[in-house]
C-alpha positions in Angstrom: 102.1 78.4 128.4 99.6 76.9 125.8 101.2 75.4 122.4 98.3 76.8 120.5 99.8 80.8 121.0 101.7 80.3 118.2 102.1 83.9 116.0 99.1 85.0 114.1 100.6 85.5 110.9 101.1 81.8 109.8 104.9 80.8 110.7 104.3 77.9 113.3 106.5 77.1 116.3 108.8 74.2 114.6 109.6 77.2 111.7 110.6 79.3 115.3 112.2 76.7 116.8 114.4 75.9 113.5 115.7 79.3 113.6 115.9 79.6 117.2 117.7 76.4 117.1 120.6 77.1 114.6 121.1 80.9 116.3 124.4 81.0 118.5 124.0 84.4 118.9 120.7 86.4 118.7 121.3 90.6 118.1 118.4 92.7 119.4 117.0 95.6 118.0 116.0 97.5 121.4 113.4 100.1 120.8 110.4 97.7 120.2 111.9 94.0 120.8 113.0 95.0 124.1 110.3 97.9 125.0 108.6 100.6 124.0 111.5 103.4 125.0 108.6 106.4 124.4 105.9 104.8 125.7 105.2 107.9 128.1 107.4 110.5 126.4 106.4 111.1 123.1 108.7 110.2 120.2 107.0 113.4 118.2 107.4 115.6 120.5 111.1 115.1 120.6 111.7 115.3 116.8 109.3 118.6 117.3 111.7 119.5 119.8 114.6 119.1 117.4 113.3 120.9 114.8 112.4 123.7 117.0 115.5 123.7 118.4 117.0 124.0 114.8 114.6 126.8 113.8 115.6 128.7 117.1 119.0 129.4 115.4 118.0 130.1 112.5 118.6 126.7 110.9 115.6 125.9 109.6 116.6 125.7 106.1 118.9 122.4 106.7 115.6 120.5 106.9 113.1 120.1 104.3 109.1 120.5 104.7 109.0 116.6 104.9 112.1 116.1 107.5 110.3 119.2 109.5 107.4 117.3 109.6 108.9 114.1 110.8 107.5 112.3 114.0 111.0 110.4 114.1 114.0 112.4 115.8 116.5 110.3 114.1 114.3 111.3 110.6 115.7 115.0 112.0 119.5 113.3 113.1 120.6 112.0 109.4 119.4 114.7 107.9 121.2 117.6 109.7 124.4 115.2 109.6 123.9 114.6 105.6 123.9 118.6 105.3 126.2 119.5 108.2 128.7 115.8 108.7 131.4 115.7 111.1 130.1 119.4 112.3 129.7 120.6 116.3 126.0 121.1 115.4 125.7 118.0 114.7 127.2 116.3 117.9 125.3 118.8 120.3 121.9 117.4 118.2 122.9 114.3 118.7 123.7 115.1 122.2 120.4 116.5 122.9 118.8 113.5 121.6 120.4 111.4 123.9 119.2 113.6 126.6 115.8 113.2 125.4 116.3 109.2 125.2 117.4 108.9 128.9 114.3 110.7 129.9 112.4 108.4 128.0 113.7 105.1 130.2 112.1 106.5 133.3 109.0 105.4 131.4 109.8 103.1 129.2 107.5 99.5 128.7 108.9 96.5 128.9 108.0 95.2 125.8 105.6 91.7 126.8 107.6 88.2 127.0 110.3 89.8 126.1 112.5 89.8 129.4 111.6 86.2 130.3 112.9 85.3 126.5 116.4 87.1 126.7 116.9 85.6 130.4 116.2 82.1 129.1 118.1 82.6 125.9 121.0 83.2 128.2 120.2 80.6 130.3 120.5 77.8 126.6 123.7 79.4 126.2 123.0 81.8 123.5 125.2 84.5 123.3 123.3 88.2 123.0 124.0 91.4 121.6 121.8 94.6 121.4 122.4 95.9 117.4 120.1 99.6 117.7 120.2 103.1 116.2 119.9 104.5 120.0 122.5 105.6 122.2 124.3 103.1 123.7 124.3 105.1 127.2 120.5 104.6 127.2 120.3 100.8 126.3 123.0 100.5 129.6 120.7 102.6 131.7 117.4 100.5 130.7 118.9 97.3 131.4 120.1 98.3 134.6 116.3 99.2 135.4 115.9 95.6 134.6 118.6 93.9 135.7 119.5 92.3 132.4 123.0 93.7 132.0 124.7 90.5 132.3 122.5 88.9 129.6 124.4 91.9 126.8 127.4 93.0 128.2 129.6 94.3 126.9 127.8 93.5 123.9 125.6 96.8 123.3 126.3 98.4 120.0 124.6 101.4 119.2 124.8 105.1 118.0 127.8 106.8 117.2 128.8 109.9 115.8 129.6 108.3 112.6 125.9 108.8 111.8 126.2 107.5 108.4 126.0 104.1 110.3 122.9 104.2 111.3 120.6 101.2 110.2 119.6 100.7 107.6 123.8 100.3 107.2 124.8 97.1 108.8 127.8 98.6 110.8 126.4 98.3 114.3 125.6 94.6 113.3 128.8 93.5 111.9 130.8 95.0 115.0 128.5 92.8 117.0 129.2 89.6 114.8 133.1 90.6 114.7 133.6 90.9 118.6 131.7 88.0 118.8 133.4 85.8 116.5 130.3 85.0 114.9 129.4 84.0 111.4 125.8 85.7 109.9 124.3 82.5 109.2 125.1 81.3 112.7 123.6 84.7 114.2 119.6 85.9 114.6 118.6 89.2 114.6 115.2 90.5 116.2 113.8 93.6 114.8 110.7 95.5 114.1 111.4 98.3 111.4 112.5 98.1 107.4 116.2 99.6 109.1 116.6 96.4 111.1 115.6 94.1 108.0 117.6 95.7 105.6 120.7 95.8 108.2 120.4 92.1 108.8 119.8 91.6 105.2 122.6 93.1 104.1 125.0 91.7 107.1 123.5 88.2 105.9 121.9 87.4 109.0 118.6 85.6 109.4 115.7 87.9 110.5 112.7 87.7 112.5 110.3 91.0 112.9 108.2 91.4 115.7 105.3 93.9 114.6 102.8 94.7 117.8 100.3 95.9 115.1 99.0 95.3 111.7 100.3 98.9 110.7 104.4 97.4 111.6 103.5 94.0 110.2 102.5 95.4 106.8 105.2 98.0 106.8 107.7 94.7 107.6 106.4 93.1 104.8 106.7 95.9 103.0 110.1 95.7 103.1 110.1 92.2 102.0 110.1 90.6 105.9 108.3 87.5 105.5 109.4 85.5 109.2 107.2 88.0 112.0 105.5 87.0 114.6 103.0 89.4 116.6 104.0 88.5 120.0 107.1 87.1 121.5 105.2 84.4 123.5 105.3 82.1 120.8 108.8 82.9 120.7 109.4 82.1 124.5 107.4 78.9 123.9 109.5 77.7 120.8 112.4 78.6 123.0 111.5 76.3 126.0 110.9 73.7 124.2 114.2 73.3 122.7 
């Protein structure tokens, strides 16, 4: 792997391999970090199937224009439990979005350098953790398609019915860090939305975006990311040459 694939947006591979370095435990986001979970089943047309399943009983009116509109299911999620919390509607939406996610591993892409960089991690001695807003069921069932279990378990901390914990909230990343006996500064997280920044920011854990486009970079920024790297190959490489 050549030295000179270093991210294109300007932090080198001695910034990556200082934070790398003083991680004992890196916490994943997993949609995006670890792949692209609706790569060939279309995030939109789940939240469309959401909605739709909301309007077929006559529930339209929990969402507004904007949440109807949504391309993100879990846009659809929050916004039913803000008006409805704790309800049955709420856990069978939820339900059905889990459904929805487990479909989505059969076609689900590995997300590039990514697998190689979790295996070696583990390999160093790093202790990981998957931190996400997506079921926890379907994190266990994509790993298992990738043989990666043992690099998480039982560290995989995701959606609950306490939906009010959803990232942007640090909860998910905290319970990591507790059952983990981890100190934030002593942790990494690895995300590629505002939600995961403002989680780790909030828990007090270094962050480090990975944005696959100039669209998620600027959003990242944005929300006042400033560590991202385009790629995890320069990640990989910072990594192997610790």
């Amino acid at each position: 792997m050549a030295a000179n694939t270093e991210n294109e947006t300007g932090n080198g591979t001695a910034e990556l391999r200082e934070a790398i370095a003083r991680a004992r435990v890196v916490l994943w986001d997993f949609d995006g970090p670890i792949c692209r979970l609706f790569a060939g089943h279309s995030a939109e047309g789940v939240a469309d199937g959401l909605v739709e399943w909301l309007e077929g009983r006559g529930l339209h009116h929990l969402l507004t224009e904007s949440e109807r509109a949504s391309l993100d299911p879990h846009v659809v999620l929050r916004a039913v439990d803000r008006r409805r919390p704790g309800s049955d509607l709420v856990a069978e939406l939820e339900e059905r979005l889990t459904q929805e996610e487990l479909k989505a591993t059969a076609s689900a892409m590995p997300t590039p350098y990514a697998d190689p960089l979790i295996r070696t991690l583990k390999a160093l001695g790093r202790r990981l953790a998957i931190t996400t807003n997506n079921s926890p069921r379907v994190v266990d069932t994509y790993l298992r398609t990738r043989d990666l279990t043992p690099c998480f378990a039982p560290h995989i901390y995701g959606r609950t019915q306490e939906l009010r914990h959803l990232k942007p909230h640090p909860h998910c990343l905290n319970r990591a860090l507790r059952a983990m006996g981890s100190a934030p500064d002593t942790a990494l997280m690895i995300g590629d939305t505002p939600s995961d920044f403002l989680a780790a920011r909030d828990a007090g854990v270094p962050f480090l975006g990975y944005a696959r486009n100039e669209r998620k970079e600027k959003v990242l920024r944005g929300a006042g990311a400033s560590r991202i790297v385009n790629s995890l190959e320069p990640v990989l490489w910072a990594v192997r040459t610790l």
